[in-house]
LOVEX-310863 format. One record per residue: residue in three letters; x negated, y negated, z of N, C-alpha, C in turn. Coordinates in steps of 0.1 Angstrom, whole numbers, plus 2048, in hexadecimal, padded with zeros to 3 digits. Each point is the difference from the previous one (the first is absolute). Last residue first. Layout:
<rs>
alaXYZXYZXYZ;...
</rs>
This chain:
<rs>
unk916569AEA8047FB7F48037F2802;unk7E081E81F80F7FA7FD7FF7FA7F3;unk7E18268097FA7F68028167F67FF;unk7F583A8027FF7F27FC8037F4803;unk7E582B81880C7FA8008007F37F8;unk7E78328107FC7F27F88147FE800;unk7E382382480C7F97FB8007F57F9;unk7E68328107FC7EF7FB80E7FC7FB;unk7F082482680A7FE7F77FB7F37FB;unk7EC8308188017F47FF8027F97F2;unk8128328187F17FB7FB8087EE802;unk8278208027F58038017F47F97FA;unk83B8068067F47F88027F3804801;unk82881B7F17FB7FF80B7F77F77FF;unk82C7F97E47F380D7FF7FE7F780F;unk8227EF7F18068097FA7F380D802;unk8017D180880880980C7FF80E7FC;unk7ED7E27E57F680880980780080C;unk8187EF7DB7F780B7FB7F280480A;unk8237E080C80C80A7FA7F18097F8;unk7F37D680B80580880880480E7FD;unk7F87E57DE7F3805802802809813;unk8217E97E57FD80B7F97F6808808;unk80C7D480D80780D80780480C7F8;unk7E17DE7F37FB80380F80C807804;unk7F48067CB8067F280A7FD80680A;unk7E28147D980D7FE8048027F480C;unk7D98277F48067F37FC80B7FF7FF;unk7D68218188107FE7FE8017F57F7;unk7D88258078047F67FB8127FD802;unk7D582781480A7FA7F98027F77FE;unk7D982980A8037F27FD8138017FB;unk7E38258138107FF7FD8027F17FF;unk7D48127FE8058087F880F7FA802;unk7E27D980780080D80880980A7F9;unk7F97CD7F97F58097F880180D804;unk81D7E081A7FA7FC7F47F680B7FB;unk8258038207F980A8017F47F77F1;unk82C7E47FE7FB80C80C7F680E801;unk81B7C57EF7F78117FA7FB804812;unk82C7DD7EC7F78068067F680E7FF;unk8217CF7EC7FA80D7FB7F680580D;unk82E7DB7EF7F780580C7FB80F7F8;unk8257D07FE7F48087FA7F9809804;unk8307EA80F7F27FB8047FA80D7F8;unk82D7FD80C7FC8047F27F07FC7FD;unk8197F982E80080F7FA7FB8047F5;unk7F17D782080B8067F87FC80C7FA;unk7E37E381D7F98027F28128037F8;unk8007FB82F7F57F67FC8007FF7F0;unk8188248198067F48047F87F37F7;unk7EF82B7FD80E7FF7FA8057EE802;unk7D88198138017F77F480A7F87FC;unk7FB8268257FF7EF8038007F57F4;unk80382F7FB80F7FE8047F87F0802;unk7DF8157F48078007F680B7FA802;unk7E680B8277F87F57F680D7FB7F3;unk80482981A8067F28037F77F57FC;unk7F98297ED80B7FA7FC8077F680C;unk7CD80D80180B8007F280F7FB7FD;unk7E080D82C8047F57FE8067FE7F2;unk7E982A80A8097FD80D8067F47FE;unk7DE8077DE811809803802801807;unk7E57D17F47FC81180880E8067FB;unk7EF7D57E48058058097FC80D802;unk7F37CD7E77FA80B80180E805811;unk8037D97D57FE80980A800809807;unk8017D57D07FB80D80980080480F;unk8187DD7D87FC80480A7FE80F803;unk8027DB7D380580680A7F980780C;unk8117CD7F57F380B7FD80780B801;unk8167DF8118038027ED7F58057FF;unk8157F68357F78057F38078037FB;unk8187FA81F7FF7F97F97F97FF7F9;unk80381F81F80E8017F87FD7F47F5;unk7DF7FF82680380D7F68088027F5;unk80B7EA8297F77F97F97FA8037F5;unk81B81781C8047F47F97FC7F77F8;unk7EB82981880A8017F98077F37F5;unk7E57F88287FA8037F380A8047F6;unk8157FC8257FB7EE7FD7F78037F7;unk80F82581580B7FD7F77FC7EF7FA;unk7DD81881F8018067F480F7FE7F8;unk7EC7EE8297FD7F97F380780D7F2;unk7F681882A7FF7F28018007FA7F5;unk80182E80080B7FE80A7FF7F07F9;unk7E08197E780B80D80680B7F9806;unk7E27EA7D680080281080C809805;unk7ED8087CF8067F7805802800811;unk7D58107DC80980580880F7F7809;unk7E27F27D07FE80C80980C80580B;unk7FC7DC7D780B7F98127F380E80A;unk7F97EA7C97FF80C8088037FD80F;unk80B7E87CE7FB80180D80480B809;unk7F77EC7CC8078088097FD7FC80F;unk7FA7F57BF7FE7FB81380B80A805;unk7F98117D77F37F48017FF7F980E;unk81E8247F17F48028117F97F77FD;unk83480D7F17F97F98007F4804809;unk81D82B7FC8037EE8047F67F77FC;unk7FE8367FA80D7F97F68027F2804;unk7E781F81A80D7F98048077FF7F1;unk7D081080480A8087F98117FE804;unk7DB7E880F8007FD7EE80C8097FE;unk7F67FB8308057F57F87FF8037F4;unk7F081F81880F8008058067F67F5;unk7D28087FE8068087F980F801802;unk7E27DF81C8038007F28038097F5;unk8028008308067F87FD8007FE7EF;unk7E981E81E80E8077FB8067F37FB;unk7C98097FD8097FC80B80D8057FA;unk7CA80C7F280B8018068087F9809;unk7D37EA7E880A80D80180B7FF804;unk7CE7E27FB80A8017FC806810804;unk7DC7E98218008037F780E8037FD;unk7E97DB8208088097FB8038087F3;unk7D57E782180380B7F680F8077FE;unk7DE7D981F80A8088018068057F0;unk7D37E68238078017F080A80C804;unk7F47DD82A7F68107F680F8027F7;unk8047DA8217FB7FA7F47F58107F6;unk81E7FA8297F58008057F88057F3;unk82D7F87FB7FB7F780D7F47FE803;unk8138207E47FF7F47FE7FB7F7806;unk8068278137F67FF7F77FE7F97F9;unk8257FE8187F68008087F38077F7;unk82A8017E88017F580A7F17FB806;unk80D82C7F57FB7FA7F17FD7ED805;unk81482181F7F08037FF7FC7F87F8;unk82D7F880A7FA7FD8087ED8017FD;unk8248127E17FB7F38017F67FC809;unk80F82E7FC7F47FB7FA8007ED7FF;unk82B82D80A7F47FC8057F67F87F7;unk8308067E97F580A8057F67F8806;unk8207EC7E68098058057F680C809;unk7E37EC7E18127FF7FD803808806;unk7D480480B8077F080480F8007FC;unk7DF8267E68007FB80E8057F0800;unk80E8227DB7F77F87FD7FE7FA811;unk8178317F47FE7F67F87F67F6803;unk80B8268208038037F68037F17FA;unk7EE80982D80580D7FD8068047EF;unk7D47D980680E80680C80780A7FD;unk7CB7EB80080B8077F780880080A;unk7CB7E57FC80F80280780A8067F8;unk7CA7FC80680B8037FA809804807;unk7CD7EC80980E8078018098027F4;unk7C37F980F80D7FE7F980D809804;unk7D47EA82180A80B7F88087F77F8;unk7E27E98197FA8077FA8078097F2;unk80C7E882C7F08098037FB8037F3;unk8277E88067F67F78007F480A806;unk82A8167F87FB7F77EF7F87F2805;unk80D81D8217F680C7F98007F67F4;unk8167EB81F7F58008067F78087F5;unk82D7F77FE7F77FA7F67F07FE809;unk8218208077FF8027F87F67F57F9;unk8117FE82E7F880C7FC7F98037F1;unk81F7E080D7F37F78027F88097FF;unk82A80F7FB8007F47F47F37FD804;unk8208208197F28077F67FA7F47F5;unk8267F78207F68018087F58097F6;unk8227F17E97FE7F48087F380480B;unk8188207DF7F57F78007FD7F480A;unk81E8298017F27FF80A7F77F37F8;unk83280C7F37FA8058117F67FD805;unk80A8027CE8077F78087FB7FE811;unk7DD81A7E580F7FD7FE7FE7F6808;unk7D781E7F58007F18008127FE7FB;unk7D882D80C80C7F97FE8067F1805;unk7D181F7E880A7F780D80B7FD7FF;unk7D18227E680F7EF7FF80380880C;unk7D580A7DE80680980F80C7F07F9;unk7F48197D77F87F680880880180E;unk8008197D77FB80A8107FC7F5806;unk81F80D7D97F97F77FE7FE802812;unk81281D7D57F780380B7FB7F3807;unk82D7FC7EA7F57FF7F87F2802804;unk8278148198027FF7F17F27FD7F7;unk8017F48317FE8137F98018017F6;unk80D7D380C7F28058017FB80C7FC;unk82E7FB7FE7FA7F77FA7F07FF800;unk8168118268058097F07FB7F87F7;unk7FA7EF8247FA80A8037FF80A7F2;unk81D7D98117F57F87F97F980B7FA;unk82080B81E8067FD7F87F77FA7F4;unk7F580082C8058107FD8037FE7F3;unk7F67D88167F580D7FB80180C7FD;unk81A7CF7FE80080E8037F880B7FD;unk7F67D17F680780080780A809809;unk7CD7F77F28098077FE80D7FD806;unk7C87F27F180C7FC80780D8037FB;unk7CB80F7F88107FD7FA8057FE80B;unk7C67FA7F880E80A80C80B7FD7F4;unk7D87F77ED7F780480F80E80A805;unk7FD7F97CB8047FC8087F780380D;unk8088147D67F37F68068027FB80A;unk82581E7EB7F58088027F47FB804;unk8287E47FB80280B80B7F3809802;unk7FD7E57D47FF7F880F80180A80C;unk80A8157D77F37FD7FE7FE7F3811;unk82D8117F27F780B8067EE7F9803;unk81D7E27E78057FC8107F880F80A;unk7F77FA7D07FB7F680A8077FF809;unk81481A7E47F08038017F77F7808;unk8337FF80A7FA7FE7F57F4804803;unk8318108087F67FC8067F47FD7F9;unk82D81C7FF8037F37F97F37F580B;unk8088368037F87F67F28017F8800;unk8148118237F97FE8067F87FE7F3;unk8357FA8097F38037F67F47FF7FD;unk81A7E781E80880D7FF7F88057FF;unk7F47D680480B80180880980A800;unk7C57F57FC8108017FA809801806;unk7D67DD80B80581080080C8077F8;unk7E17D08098088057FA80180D801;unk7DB7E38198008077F3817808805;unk7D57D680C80D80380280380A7F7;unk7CF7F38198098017F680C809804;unk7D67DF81480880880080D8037F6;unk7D47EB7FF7FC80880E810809803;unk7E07EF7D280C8018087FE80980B;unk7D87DE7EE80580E80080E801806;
</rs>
């Protein structure tokens, strides 16, 4: 029997959720939440009345033995985060880790993420890619950069709008001005957008507006 399942949430558009991902939430013992306020709407949406927890950045380490105490009593879980697939770039290794460990069956089901509707509609190669997620803030981060620059995949990663365009200005140097570049924003949400173009096109077009929501940056692969 699975003792704990990974369930995929939407990243905008609270339809983009599958009948079996409501149908688990609703069997389930608990949900593991990474924002419970935020999880709430989603639950209310689809009336789903199972109780949940909050399970982030912050607290798994010390909620990690808590939780697999209830999946050796017995309970089934489910784990969701604030929007797409848990572990990319969102809480859940650590849990998924240690229930491995302690050899009870685990259940990720298919859905929502931002990497792969960013990538098809790049216009870039996606038979191979690689996904970087969040690039380091201070340490290593111009030695990744560099490193980076030399992929011929293309490349995915994930940004905040407080960080956007120095992220963007940091490329420059690594990738060049005429470097390929497509970023989506608000994916599936009423003010979805799409950029394509070069990286100091791509500047030059979200100076121009107010940053808002979370940013997928696909970048082509070096020639």
């Amino acid at each position: 029997m699975t003792s704990l399942y990974i369930v995929p949430t939407p990243i905008g558009n609270l339809k983009d959720i599958t009948y079996r991902a409501i149908e688990v939430l609703k069997n389930v013992d608990l949900i593991l939440a990474e924002d419970t306020r935020n999880s709430l709407k989603l639950l209310n949406y689809y009336e789903i009345k199972t109780s949940f927890e909050s399970f982030h950045m912050h607290n798994e380490h010390s909620k990690l033995n808590y939780f697999i105490d209830k999946i050796k009593s017995g309970k089934v879980l489910a784990l969701i985060s604030d929007a797409g697939t848990p572990g990319i770039s969102d809480p859940g290794y650590l849990l998924i880790r240690e229930v491995v460990s302690n050899n009870y069956l685990i259940e990720c089901l298919p859905g929502a993420t931002a990497i792969i509707p960013s990538l098809v509609q790049s216009g870039f190669p996606i038979d191979k890619f690689v996904f970087e997620g969040f690039l380091p803030l201070k340490k290593s981060r111009k030695k990744r950069l560099e490193f980076l620059s030399e992929e011929k995949r293309s490349l995915v990663i994930f940004e905040s709008p407080h960080r956007i365009i120095k992220t963007l200005n940091d490329l420059i140097p690594f990738f060049g001005r005429e470097r390929k570049i497509s970023i989506s924003r608000e994916l599936t949400k009423i003010h979805e957008e799409n950029f394509r173009g070069n990286l100091f096109e791509a500047i030059s077009f979200i100076e121009s507006k107010k940053p808002k929501g979370e940013f997928v940056i696909c970048i082509a692969g070096k020639k």
